[in-house]
Steps between C-alpha positions, in 0.01 A plus 500: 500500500778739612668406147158591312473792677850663432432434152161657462731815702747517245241453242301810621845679566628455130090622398544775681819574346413476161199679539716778626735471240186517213618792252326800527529842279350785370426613167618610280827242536654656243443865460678510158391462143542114448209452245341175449649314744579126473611284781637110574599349803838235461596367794536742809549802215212750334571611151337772326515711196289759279441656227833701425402661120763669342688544816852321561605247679146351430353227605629602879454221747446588889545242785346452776502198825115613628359632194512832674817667499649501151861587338581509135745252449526434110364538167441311202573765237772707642640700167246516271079424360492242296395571171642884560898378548584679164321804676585775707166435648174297549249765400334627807199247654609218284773208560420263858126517598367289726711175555458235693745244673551155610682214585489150308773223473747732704536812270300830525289592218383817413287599269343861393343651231584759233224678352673532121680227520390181651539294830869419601602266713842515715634205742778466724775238532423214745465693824284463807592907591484787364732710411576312209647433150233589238512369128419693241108579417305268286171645280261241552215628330532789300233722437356846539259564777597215726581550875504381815592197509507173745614186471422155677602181519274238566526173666541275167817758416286722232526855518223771420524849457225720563530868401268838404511758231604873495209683346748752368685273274252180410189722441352218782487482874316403776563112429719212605632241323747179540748366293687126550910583551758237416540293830815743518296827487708599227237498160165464403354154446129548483417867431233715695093433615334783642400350866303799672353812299461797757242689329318668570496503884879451579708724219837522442571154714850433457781422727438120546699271745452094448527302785314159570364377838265207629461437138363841352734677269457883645610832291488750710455880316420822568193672314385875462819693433797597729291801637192367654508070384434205696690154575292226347580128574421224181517102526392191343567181465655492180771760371273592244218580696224545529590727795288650742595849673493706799556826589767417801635871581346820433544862657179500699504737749849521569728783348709254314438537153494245234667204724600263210753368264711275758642188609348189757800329650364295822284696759602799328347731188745799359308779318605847384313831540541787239547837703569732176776647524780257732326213287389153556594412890470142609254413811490134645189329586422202711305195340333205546276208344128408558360283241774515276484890495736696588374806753779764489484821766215584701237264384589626113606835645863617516633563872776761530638296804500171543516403934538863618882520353651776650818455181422802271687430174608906423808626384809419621778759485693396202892575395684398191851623505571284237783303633425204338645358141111438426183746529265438755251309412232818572625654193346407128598670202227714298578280194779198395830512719854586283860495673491859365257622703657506862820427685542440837796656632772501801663880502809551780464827662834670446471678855370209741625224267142333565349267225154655411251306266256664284327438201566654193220561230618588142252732289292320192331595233150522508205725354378582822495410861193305477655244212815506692597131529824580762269600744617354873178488690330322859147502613316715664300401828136546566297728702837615667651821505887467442832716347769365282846652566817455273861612466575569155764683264388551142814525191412560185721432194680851372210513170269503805541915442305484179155437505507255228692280730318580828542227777299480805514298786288507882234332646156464340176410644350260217159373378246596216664821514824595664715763721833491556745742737819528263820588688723778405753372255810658671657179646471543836303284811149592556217420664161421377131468666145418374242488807199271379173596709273203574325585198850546280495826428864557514748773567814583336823631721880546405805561715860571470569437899240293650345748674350805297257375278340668169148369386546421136174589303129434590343211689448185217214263582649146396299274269516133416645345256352261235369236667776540774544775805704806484873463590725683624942495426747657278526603155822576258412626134596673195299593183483256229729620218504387104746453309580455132785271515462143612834498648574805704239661794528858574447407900731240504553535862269505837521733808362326840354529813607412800281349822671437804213378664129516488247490771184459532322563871157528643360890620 
């Protein structure tokens, strides 16, 4: 009895434990623009990535050991779009949308859609971790118009692939349809069969995620547009269908717009929110089965706290001195990444013989700032009110005195439209400011000593970008100049600026 008893005390003991150890948060978990979220548990580690666009590295991947707390710890395309590598850039809004990841006969898969191009496909060497060794991309099925895509595996080794259509491109939307893969995921062996038509009453579904469970095939997709849409969940018996729906998250009468577009991984359903101008932000939602439905949030509703968290997920005070031979993985270029573009420098100061790393960004030609593709840039948090400081030193190549040849270099505030704070071009240190209100309107300051500072020009409100949130980072450019010889440029050369560090910290 005595030895029955001391077990039922340690069995209560390690309840109690775990029951104190459940996760809690609140949302969002990640106040940052990580659009369309998709998310896979491998062993003890969380993966995640998103919809990247034009921006480089893309195809970021962020880890995580609760689901909760995530770092970006790799990416699948780090130089360049494919499709775009001839490029400067991927035009604006176009390249990665909506991908989707998983894990099958120990390699990572991802796949994502292109809206001109088709539906690629890129794996990873045989791997149980991430980061990784990532082959080259494969185009599975070409075509215009197709997106989102999601693979599975089923038990007999076949794989599906379900995906939507971008209104935009295929003239078509507001369907699903699934294709048969080659058992390695890798080409089309039985091409596509519309499975569920969302007209009229759930337009613009798209976003599907396959899984299968207790013998229904599920697709999970979002319905009713990034603004004010709804998470609907589908299943049959047969990957075909017919499949039946339900609406499984919706706003209700919470102030969480739109809660959609995400990711079930165990107890756990990852959604993003679309707050304007910071972008799509990622909340996490619990879940759970009854009768072989999934119930995500509040009874359908989405919580923004999930057992009274007290861990509030804001902004961190962030500083790259750029002392390492790499970037940071917080920084994406505006279009494909070239050697010429940056260098990342140790200078010896003459008087204190101290080693002091800084970046170096070399003017390129572009048209204007908006089709820049050199531009260094971070997200921007939501519903936070923070300032970015840097010290910088801008030198321009001697032609830099005529205006044909003018260079300019600074920090730029960047989305649908753009402002940027260009630094005097006289060589020397100084120090630059934006202050971002809650609402990013942002103010411009400049100074020489670190302690007088000049507003520079009016208040700008920032906008988004396409499809993505406004950014924030540095800028080095020069006009684009013809020539009439194929052999000889007359701005053969680059001036630069120089960051010692950048920082970005909460008001």
């Amino acid at each position: 009895m005595t030895k029955h008893l001391g077990i039922i005390v340690g069995l209560l003991a390690w309840l109690a434990c775990a029951h104190a150890a459940a996760p809690s948060w609140t949302n969002p978990i990640l106040p940052y623009d990580y659009s369309d979220p998709d998310v896979i548990k491998v062993g003890k580690n969380y993966y995640m990535t998103y919809s990247t666009f034009a921006c480089v590295p893309g195809l970021q991947i962020l880890q995580s050991l609760d689901g909760i707390e995530w770092n970006i710890v790799d990416a699948a395309l780090p130089d360049s779009v494919p499709g775009y590598g001839h490029q400067d850039a991927c035009p604006a809004g176009c390249g990665v949308w909506a991908p989707a990841i998983r894990y099958h006969k120990g390699r990572f898969y991802i796949y994502y859609g292109d809206p001109d191009i088709g539906i690629f496909c890129i794996r990873s060497e045989k791997t149980k971790t991430i980061p990784c060794r990532w082959k080259s991309a494969v185009l599975v099925k070409p075509g215009k118009g197709l997106i989102d895509p999601c693979p599975l595996w089923d038990k007999d080794g076949r794989c599906y692939l379900v995906h939507a259509f971008a209104g935009s491109r295929a003239g078509f939307k507001s369907a699903l349809a699934v294709c048969e893969l080659a058992q390695d995921g890798l080409s089309v062996i039985r091409e596509d069969q519309l499975v569920f038509d969302g007209h009229p009453d759930n337009p613009t579904c798209e976003g599907p995620k396959f899984h299968k469970r207790n013998g229904y095939y599920y697709i999970f997709c979002p319905a009713g547009g990034v603004k004010t849409g709804w998470q609907l969940c589908l299943r049959s018996k047969s990957v075909y269908g017919p499949y039946e729906c339900r609406r499984v998250l919706e706003q209700g009468s919470t102030e969480i717009n739109a809660p959609h577009q995400g990711a079930w991984v165990e107890d756990k359903f990852y959604h993003f929110q679309d707050v304007g101008t910071a972008g799509r932000i990622v909340h996490l939602q619990p879940l759970r089965w009854q009768d072989d439905w999934p119930v995500i949030g509040n009874e359908g509703e989405p919580v923004t706290a999930y057992k009274a968290s007290n861990t509030m997920h804001g902004v961190p005070r962030s500083m790259d001195g750029f002392w390492m031979r790499t970037l940071s993985p917080e920084w994406q270029w505006s279009g494909n990444r070239k050697a010429q573009y940056y260098y990342l420098a140790v200078e010896t100061d003459s008087t204190s013989h101290m080693a002091n790393d800084y970046i170096r960004l070399f003017t390129y030609p572009a048209a204007d700032i908006q089709t820049a593709p050199n531009l260094l840039l971070r997200k921007i948090p939501a519903n936070t009110a923070f300032t970015i400081m840097a010290r910088v030193r801008f030198m321009p190549r001697p032609q830099g005195k005529n205006p044909k040849y003018n260079e300019e270099a600074g920090l730029i505030v960047h989305g649908r439209q753009s402002r940027t704070l260009p630094i005097p071009s006289d060589g020397e240190w100084w120090y630059a400011r934006i202050e971002v209100s809650a609402s990013h309107l942002c103010r411009f300051f400049l100074c020489d000593d670190g302690q007088e500072w000049q507003e520079i020009g009016e208040p700008f409100q920032a906008v988004a970008g396409e499809w993505i949130g406004a950014k924030v980072g540095m800028y080095a450019v020069r006009p684009l100049v013809e020539t009439s010889s194929p052999y000889k440029r007359t701005d053969n050369d680059a001036g630069w600026l120089d960051v010692d560090w950048f920082e970005i910290m909460p008001q």
